[in-house]
mmJSON file of the N, C-alpha and C atoms, coordinates in Angstrom:
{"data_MODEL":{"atom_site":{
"group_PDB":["ATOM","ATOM","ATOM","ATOM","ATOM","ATOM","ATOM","ATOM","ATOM","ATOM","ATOM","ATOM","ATOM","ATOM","ATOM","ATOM","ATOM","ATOM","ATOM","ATOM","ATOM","ATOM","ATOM","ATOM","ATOM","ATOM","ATOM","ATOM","ATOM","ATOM","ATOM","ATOM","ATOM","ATOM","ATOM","ATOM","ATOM","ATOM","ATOM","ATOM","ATOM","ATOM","ATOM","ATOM","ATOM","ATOM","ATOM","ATOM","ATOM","ATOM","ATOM","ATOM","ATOM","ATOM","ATOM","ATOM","ATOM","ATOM","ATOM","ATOM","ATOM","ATOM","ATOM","ATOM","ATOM","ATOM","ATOM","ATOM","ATOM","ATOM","ATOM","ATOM","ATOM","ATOM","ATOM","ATOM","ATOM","ATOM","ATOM","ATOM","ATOM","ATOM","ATOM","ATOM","ATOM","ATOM","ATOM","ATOM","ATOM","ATOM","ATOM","ATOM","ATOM","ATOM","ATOM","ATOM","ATOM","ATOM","ATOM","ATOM","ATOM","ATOM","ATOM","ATOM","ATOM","ATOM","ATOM","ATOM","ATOM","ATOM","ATOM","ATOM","ATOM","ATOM","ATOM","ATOM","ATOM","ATOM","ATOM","ATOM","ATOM","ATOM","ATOM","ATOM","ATOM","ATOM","ATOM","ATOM","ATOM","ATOM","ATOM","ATOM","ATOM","ATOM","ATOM","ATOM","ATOM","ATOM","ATOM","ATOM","ATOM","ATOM","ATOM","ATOM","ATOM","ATOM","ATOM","ATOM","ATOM","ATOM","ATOM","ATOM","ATOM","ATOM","ATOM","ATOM","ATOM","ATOM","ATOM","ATOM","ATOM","ATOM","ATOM","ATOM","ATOM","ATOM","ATOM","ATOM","ATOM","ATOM","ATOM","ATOM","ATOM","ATOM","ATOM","ATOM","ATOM","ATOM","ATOM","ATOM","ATOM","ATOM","ATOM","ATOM","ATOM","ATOM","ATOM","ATOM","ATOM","ATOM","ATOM","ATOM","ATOM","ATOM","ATOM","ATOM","ATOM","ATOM","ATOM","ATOM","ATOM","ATOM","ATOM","ATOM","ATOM","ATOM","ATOM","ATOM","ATOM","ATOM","ATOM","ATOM","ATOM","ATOM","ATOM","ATOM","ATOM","ATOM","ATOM","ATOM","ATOM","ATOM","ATOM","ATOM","ATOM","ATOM","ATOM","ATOM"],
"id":[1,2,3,4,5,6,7,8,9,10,11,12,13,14,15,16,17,18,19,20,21,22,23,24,25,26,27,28,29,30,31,32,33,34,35,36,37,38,39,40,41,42,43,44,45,46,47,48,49,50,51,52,53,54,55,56,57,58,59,60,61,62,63,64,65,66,67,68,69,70,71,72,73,74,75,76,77,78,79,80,81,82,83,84,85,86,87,88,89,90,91,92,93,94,95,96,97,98,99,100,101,102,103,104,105,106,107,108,109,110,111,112,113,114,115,116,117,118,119,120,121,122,123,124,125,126,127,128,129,130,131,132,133,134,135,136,137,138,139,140,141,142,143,144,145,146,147,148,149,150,151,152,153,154,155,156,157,158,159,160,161,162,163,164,165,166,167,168,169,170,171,172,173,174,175,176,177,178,179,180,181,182,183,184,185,186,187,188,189,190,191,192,193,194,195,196,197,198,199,200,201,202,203,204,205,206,207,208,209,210,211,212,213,214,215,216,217,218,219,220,221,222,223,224,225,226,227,228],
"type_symbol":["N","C","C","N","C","C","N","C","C","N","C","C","N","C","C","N","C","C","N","C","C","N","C","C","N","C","C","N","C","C","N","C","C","N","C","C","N","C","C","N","C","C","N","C","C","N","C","C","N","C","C","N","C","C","N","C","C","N","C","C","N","C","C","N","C","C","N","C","C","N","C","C","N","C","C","N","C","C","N","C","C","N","C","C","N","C","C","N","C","C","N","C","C","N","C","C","N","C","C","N","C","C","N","C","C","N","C","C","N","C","C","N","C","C","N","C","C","N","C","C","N","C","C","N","C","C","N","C","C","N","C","C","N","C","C","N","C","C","N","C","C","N","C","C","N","C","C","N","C","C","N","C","C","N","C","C","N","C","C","N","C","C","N","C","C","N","C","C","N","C","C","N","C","C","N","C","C","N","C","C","N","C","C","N","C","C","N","C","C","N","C","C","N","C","C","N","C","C","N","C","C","N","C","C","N","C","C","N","C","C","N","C","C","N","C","C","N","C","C","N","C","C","N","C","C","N","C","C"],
"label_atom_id":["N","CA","C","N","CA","C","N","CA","C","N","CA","C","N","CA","C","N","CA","C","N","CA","C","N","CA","C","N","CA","C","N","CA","C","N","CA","C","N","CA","C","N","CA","C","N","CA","C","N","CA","C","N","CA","C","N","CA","C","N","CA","C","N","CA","C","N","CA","C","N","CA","C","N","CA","C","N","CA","C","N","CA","C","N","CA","C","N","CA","C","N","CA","C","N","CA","C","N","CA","C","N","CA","C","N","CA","C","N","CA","C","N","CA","C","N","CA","C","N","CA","C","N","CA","C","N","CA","C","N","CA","C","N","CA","C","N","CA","C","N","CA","C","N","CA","C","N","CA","C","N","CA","C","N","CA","C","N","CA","C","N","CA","C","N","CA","C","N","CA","C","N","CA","C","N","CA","C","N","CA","C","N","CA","C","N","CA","C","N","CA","C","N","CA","C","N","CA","C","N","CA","C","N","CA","C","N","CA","C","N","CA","C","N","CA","C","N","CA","C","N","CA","C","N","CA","C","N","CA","C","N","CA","C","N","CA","C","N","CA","C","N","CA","C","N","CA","C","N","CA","C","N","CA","C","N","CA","C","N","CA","C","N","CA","C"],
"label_alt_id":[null,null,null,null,null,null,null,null,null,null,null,null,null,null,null,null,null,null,null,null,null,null,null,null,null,null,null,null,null,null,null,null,null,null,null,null,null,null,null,null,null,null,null,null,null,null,null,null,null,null,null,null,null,null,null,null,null,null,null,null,null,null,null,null,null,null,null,null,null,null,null,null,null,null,null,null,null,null,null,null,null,null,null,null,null,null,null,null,null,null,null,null,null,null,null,null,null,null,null,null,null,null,null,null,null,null,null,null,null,null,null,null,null,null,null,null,null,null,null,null,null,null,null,null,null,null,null,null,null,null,null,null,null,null,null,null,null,null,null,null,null,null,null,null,null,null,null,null,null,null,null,null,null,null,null,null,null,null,null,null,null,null,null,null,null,null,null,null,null,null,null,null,null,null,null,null,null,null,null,null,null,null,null,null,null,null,null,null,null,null,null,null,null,null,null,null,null,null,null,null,null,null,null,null,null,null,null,null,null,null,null,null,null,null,null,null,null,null,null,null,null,null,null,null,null,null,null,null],
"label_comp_id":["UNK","UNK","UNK","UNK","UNK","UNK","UNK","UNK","UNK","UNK","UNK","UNK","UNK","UNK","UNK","UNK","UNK","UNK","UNK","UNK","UNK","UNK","UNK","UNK","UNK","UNK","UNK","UNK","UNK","UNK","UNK","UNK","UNK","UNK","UNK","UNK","UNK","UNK","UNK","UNK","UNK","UNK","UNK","UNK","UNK","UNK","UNK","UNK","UNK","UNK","UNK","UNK","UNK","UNK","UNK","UNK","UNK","UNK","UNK","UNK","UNK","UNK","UNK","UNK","UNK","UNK","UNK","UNK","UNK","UNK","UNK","UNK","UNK","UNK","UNK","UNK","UNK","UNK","UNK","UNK","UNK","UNK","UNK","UNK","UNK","UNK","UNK","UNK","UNK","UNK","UNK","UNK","UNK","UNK","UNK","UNK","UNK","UNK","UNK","UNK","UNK","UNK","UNK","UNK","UNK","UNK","UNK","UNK","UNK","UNK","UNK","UNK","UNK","UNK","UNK","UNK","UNK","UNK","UNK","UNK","UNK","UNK","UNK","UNK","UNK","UNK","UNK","UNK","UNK","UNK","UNK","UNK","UNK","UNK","UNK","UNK","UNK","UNK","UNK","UNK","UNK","UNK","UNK","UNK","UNK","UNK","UNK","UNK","UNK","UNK","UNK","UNK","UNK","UNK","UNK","UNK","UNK","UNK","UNK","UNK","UNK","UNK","UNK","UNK","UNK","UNK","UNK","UNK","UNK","UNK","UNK","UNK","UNK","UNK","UNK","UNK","UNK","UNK","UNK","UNK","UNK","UNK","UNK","UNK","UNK","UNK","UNK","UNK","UNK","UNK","UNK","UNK","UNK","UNK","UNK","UNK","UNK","UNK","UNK","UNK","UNK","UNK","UNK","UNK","UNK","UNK","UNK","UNK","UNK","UNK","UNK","UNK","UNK","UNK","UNK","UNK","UNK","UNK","UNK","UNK","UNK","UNK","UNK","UNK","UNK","UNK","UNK","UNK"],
"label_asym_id":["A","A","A","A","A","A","A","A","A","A","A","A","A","A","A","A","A","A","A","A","A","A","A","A","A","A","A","A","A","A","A","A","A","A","A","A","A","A","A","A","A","A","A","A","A","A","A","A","A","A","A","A","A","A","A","A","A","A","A","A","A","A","A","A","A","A","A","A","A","A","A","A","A","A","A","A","A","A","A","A","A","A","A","A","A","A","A","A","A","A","A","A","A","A","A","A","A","A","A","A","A","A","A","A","A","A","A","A","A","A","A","A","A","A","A","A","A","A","A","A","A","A","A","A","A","A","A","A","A","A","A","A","A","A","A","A","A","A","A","A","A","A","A","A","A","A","A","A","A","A","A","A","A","A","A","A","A","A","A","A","A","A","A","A","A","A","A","A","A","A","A","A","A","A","A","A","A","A","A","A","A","A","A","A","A","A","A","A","A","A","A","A","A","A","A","A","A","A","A","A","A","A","A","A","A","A","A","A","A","A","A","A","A","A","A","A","A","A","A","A","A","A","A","A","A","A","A","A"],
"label_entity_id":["1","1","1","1","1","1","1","1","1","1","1","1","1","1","1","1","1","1","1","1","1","1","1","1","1","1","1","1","1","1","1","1","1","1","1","1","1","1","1","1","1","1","1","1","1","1","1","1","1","1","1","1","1","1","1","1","1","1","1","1","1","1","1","1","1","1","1","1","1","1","1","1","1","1","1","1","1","1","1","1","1","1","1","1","1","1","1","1","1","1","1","1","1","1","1","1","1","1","1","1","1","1","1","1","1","1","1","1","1","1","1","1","1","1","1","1","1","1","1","1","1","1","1","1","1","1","1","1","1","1","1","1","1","1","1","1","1","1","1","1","1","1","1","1","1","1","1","1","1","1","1","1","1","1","1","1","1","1","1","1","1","1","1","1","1","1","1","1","1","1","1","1","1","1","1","1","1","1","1","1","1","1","1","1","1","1","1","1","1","1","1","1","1","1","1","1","1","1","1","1","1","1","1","1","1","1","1","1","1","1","1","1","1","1","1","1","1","1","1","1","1","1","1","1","1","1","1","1"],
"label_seq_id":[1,1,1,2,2,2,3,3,3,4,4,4,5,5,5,6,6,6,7,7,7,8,8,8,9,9,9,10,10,10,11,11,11,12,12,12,13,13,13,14,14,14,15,15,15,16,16,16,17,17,17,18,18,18,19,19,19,20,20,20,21,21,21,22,22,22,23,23,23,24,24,24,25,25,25,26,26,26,27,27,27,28,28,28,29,29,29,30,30,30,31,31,31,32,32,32,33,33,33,34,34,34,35,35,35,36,36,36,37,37,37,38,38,38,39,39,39,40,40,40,41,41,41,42,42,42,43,43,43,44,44,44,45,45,45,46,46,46,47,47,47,48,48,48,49,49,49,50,50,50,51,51,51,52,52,52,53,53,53,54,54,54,55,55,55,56,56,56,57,57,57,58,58,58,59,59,59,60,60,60,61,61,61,62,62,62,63,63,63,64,64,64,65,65,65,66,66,66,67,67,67,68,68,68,69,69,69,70,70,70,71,71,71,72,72,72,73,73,73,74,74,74,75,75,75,76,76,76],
"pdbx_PDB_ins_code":[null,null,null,null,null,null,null,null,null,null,null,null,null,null,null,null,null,null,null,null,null,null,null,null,null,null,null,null,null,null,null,null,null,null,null,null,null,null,null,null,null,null,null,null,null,null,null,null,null,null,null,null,null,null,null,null,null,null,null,null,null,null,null,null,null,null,null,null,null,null,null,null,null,null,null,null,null,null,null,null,null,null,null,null,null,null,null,null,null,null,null,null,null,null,null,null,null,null,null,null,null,null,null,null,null,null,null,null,null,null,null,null,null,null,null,null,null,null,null,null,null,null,null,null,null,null,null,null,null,null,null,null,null,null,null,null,null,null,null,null,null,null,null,null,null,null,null,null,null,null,null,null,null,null,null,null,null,null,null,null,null,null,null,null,null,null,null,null,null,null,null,null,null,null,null,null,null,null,null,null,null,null,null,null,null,null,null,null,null,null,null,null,null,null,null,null,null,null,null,null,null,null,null,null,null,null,null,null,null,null,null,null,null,null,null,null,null,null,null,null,null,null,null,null,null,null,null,null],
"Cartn_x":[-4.647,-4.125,-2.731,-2.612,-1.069,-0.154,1.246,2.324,3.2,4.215,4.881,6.465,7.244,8.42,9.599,10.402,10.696,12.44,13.197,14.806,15.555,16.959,17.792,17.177,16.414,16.214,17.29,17.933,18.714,18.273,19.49,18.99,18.899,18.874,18.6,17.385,16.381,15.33,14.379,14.96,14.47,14.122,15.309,15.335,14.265,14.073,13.322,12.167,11.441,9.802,9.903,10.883,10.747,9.821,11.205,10.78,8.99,9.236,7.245,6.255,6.685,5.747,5.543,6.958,6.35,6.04,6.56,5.824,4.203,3.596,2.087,1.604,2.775,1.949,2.101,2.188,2.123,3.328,2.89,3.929,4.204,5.409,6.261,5.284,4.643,3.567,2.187,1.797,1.068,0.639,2.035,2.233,2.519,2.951,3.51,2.415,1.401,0.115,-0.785,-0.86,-1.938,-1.41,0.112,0.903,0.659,0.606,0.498,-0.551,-2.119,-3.381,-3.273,-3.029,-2.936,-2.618,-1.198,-0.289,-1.441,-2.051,-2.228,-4.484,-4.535,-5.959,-5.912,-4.414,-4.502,-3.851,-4.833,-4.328,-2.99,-2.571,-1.208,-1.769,-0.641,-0.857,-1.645,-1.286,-1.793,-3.226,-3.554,-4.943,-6.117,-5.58,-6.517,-6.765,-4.993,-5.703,-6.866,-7.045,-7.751,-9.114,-9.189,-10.548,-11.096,-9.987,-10.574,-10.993,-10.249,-10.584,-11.717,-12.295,-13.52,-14.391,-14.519,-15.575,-15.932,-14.66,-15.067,-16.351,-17.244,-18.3,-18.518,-17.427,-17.803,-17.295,-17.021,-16.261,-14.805,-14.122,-12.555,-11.719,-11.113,-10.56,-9.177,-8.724,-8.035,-6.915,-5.932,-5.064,-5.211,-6.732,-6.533,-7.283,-7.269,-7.84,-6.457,-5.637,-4.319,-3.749,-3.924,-3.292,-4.066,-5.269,-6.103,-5.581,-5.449,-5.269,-4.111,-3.177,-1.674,-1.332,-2.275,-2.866,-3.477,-4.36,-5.002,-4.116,-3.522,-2.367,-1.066,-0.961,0.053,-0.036,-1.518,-2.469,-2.278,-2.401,-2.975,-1.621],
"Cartn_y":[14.454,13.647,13.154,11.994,11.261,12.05,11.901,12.712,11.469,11.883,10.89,11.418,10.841,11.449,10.277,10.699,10.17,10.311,9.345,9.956,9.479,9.891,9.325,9.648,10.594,10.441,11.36,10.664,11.06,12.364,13.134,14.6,14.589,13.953,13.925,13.127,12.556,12.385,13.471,14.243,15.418,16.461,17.054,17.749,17.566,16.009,15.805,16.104,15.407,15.943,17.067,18.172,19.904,20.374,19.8,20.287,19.699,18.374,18.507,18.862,19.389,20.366,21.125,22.163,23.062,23.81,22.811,22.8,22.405,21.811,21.349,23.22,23.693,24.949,24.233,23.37,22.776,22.769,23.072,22.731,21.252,20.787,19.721,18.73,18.902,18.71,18.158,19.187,18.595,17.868,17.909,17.107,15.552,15.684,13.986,13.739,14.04,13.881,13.437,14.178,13.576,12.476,12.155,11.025,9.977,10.191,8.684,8.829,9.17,8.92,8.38,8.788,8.152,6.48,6.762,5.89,4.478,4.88,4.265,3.887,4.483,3.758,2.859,2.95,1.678,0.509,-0.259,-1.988,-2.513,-3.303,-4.052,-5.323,-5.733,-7.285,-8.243,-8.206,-9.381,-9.089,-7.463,-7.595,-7.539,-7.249,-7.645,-9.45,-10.256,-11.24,-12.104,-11.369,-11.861,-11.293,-10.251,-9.394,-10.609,-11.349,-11.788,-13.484,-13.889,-14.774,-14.779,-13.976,-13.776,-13.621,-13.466,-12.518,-13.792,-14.742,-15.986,-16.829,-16.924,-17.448,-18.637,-19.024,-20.273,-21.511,-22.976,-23.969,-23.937,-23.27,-23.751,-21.842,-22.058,-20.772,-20.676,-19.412,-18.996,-19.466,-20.273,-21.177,-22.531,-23.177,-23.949,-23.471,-22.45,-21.278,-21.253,-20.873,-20.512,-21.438,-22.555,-24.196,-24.623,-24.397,-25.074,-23.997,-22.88,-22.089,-22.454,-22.926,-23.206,-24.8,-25.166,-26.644,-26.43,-25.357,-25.512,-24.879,-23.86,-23.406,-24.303,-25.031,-26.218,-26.913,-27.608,-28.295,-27.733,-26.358,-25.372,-25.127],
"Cartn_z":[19.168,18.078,18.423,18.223,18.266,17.428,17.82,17.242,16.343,15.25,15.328,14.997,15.588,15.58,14.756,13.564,13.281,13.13,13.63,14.201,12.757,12.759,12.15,10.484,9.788,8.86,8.002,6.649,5.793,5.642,5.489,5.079,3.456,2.859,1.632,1.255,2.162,2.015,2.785,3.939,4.51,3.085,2.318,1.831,0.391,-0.013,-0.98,-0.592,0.599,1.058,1.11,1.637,1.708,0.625,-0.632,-1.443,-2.608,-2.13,-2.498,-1.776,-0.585,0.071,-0.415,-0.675,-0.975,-2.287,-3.107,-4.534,-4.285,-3.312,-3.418,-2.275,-1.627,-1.007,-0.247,1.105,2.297,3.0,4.222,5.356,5.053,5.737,5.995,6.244,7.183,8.413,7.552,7.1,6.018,5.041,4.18,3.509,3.663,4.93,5.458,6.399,6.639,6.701,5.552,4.823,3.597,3.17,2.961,2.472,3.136,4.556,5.221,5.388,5.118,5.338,4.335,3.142,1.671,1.678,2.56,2.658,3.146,4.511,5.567,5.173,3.836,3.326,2.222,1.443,0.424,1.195,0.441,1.178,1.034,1.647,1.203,0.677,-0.053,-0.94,0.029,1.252,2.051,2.621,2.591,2.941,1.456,0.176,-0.428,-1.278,-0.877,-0.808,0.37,1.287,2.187,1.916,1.648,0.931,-0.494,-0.632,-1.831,-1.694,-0.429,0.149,1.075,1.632,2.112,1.006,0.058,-1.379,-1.644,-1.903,-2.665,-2.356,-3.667,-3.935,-4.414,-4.946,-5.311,-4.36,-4.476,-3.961,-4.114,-4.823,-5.03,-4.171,-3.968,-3.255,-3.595,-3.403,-4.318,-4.517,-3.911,-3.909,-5.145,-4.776,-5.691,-7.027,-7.693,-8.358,-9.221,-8.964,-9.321,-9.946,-9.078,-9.367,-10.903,-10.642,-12.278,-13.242,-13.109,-13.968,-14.457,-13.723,-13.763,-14.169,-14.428,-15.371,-16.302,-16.4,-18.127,-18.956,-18.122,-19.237,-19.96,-19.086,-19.664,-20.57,-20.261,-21.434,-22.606,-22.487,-24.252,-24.719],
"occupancy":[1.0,1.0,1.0,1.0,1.0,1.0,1.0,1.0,1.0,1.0,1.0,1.0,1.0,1.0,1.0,1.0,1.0,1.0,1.0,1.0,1.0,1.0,1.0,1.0,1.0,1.0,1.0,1.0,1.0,1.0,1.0,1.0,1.0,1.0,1.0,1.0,1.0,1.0,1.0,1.0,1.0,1.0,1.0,1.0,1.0,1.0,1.0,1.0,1.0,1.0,1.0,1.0,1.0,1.0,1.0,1.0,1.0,1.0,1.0,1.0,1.0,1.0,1.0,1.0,1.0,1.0,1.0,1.0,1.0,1.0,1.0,1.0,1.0,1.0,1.0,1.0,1.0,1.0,1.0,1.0,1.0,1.0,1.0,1.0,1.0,1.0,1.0,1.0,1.0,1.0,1.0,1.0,1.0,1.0,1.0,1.0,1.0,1.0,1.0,1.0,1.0,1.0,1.0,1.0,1.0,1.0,1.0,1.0,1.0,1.0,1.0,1.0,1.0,1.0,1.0,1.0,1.0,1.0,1.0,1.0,1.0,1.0,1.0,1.0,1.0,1.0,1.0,1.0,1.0,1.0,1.0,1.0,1.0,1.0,1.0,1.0,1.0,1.0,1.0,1.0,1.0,1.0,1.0,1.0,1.0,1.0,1.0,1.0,1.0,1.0,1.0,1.0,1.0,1.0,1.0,1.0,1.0,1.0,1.0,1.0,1.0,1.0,1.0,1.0,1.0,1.0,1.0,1.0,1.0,1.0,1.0,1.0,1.0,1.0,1.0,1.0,1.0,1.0,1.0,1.0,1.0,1.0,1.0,1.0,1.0,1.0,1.0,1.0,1.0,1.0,1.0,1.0,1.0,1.0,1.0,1.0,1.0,1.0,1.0,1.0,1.0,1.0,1.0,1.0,1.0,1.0,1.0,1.0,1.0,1.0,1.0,1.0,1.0,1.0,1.0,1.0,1.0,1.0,1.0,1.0,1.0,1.0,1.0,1.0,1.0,1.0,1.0,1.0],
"B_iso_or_equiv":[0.0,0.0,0.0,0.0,0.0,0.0,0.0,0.0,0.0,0.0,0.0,0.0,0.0,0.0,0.0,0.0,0.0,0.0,0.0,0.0,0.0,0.0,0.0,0.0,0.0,0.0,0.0,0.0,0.0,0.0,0.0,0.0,0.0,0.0,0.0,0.0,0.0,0.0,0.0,0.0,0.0,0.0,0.0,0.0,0.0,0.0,0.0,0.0,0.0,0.0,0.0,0.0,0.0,0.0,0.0,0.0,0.0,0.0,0.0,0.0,0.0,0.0,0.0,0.0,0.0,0.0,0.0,0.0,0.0,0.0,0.0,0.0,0.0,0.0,0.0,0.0,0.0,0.0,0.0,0.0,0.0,0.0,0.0,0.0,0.0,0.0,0.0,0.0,0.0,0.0,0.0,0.0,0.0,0.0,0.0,0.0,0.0,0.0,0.0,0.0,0.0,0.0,0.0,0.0,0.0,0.0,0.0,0.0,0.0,0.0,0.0,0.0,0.0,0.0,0.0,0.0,0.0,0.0,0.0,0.0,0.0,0.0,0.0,0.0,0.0,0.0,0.0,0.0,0.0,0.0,0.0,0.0,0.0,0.0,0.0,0.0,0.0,0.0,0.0,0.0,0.0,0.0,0.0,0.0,0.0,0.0,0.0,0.0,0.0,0.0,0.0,0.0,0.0,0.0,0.0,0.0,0.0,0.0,0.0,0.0,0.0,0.0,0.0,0.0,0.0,0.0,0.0,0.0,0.0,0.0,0.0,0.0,0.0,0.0,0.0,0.0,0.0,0.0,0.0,0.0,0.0,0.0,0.0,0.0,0.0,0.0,0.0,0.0,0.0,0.0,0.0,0.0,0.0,0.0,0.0,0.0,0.0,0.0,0.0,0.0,0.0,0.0,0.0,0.0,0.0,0.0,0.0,0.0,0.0,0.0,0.0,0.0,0.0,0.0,0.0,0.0,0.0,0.0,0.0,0.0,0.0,0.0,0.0,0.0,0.0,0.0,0.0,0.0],
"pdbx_formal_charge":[null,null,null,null,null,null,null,null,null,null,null,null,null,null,null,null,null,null,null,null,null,null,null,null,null,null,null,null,null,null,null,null,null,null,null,null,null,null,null,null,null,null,null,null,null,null,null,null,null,null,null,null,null,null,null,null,null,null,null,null,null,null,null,null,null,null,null,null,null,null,null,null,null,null,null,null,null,null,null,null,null,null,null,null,null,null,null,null,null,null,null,null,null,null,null,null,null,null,null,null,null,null,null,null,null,null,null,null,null,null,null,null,null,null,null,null,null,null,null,null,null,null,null,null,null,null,null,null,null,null,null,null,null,null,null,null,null,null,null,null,null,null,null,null,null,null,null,null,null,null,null,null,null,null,null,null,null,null,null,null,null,null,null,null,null,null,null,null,null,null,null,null,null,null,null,null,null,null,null,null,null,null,null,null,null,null,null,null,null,null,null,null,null,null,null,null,null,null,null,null,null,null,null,null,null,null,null,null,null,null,null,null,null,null,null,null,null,null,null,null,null,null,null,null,null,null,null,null],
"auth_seq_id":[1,1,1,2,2,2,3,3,3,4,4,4,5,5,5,6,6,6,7,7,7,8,8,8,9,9,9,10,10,10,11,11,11,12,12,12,13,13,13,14,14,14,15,15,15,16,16,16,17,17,17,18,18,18,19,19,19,20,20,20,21,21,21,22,22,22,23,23,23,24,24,24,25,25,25,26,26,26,27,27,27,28,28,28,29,29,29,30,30,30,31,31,31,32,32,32,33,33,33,34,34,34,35,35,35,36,36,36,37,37,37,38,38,38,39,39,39,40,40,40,41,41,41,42,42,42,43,43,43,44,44,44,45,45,45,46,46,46,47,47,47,48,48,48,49,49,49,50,50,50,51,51,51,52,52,52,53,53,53,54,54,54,55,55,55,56,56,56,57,57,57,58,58,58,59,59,59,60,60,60,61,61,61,62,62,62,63,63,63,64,64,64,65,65,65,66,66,66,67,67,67,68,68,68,69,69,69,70,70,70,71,71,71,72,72,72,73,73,73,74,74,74,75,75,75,76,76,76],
"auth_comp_id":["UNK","UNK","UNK","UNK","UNK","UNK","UNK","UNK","UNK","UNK","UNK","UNK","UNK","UNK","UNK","UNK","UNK","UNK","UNK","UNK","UNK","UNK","UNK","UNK","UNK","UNK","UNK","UNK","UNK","UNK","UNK","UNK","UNK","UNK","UNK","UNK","UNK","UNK","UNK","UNK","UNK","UNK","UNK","UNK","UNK","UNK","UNK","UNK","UNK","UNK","UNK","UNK","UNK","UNK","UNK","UNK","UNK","UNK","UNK","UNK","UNK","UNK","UNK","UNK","UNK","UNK","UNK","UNK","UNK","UNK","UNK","UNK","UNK","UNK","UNK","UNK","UNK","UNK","UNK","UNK","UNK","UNK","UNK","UNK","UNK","UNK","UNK","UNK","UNK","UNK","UNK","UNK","UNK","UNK","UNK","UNK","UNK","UNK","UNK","UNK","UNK","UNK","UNK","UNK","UNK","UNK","UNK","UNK","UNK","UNK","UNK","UNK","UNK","UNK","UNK","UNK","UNK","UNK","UNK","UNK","UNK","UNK","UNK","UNK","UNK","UNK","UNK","UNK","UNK","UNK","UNK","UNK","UNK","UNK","UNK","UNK","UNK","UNK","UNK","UNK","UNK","UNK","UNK","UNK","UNK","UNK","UNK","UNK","UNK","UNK","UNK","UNK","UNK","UNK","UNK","UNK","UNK","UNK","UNK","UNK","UNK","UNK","UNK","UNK","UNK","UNK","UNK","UNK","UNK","UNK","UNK","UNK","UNK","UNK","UNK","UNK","UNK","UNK","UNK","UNK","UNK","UNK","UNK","UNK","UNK","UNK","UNK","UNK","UNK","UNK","UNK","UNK","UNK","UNK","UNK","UNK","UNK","UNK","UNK","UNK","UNK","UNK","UNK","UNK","UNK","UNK","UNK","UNK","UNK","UNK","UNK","UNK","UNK","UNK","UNK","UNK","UNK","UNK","UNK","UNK","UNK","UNK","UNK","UNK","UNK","UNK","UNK","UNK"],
"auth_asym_id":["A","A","A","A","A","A","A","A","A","A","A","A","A","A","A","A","A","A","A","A","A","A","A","A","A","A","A","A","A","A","A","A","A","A","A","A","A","A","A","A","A","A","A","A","A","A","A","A","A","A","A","A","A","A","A","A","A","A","A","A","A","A","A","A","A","A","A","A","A","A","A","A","A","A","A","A","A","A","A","A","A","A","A","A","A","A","A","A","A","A","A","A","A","A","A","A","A","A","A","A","A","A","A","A","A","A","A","A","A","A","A","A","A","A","A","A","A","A","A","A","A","A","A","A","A","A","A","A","A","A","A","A","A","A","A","A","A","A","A","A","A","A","A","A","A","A","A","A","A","A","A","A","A","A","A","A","A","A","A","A","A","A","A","A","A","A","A","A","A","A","A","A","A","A","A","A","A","A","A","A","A","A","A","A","A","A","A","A","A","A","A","A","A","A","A","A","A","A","A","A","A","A","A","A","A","A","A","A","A","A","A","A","A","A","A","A","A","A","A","A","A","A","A","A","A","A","A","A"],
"auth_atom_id":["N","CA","C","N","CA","C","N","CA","C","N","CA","C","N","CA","C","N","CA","C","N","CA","C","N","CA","C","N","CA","C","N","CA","C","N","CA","C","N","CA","C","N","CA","C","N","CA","C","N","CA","C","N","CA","C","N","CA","C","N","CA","C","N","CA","C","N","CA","C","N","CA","C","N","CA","C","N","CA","C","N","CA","C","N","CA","C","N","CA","C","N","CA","C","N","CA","C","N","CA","C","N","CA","C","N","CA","C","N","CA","C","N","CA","C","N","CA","C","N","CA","C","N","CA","C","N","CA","C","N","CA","C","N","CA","C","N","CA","C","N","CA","C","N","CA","C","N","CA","C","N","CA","C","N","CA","C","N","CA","C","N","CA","C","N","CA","C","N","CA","C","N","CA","C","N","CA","C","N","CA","C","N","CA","C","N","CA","C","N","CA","C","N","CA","C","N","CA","C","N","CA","C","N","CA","C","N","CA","C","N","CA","C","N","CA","C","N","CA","C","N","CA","C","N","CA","C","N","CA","C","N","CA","C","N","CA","C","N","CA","C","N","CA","C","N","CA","C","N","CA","C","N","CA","C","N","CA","C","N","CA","C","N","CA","C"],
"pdbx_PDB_model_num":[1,1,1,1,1,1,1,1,1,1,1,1,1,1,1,1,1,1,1,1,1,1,1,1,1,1,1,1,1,1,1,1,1,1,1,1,1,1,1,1,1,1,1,1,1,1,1,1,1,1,1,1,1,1,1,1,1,1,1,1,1,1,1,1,1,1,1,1,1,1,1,1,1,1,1,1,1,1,1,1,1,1,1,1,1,1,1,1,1,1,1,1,1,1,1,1,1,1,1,1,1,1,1,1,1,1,1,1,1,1,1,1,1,1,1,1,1,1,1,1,1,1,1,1,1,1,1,1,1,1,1,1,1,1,1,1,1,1,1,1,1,1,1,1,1,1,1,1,1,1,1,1,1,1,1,1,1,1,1,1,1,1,1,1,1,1,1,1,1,1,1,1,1,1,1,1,1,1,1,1,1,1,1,1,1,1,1,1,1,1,1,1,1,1,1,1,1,1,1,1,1,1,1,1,1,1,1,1,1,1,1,1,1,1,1,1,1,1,1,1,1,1,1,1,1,1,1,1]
}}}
């Protein structure tokens, strides 16, 4: 398994993960493990607009989707 080493980190963000480790019972190690699997399976903004740009079923896509929406509302 890959390692990851991370330099220069504030000791006052050191000391905050300590301590939700070991309020959850987990090593350091552990905990900043489950976090970045966590971290590293939810999408970012830019991949679920693309998830949503692939889905699209109909003729208009999501750009000009936004735009009508952003015209009928003016109208009303």
């Amino acid at each position: 398994m890959p390692n990851l080493l991370v330099r220069d980190l504030p000791d006052d963000v050191h000391a905050a993960l300590q301590r939700r480790a070991r309020r959850r019972g987990q090593s350091l190690q552990q905990f900043l493990t489950a976090e970045l699997s966590r971290l590293a399976g939810r999408p970012n903004p830019e991949e679920v607009l693309d998830r949503i740009e692939r889905r699209r079923g109909g003729r208009v896509g999501l750009h000009q989707a936004v735009a009508d929406l952003g015209q009928d509302r003016e109208r009303h």
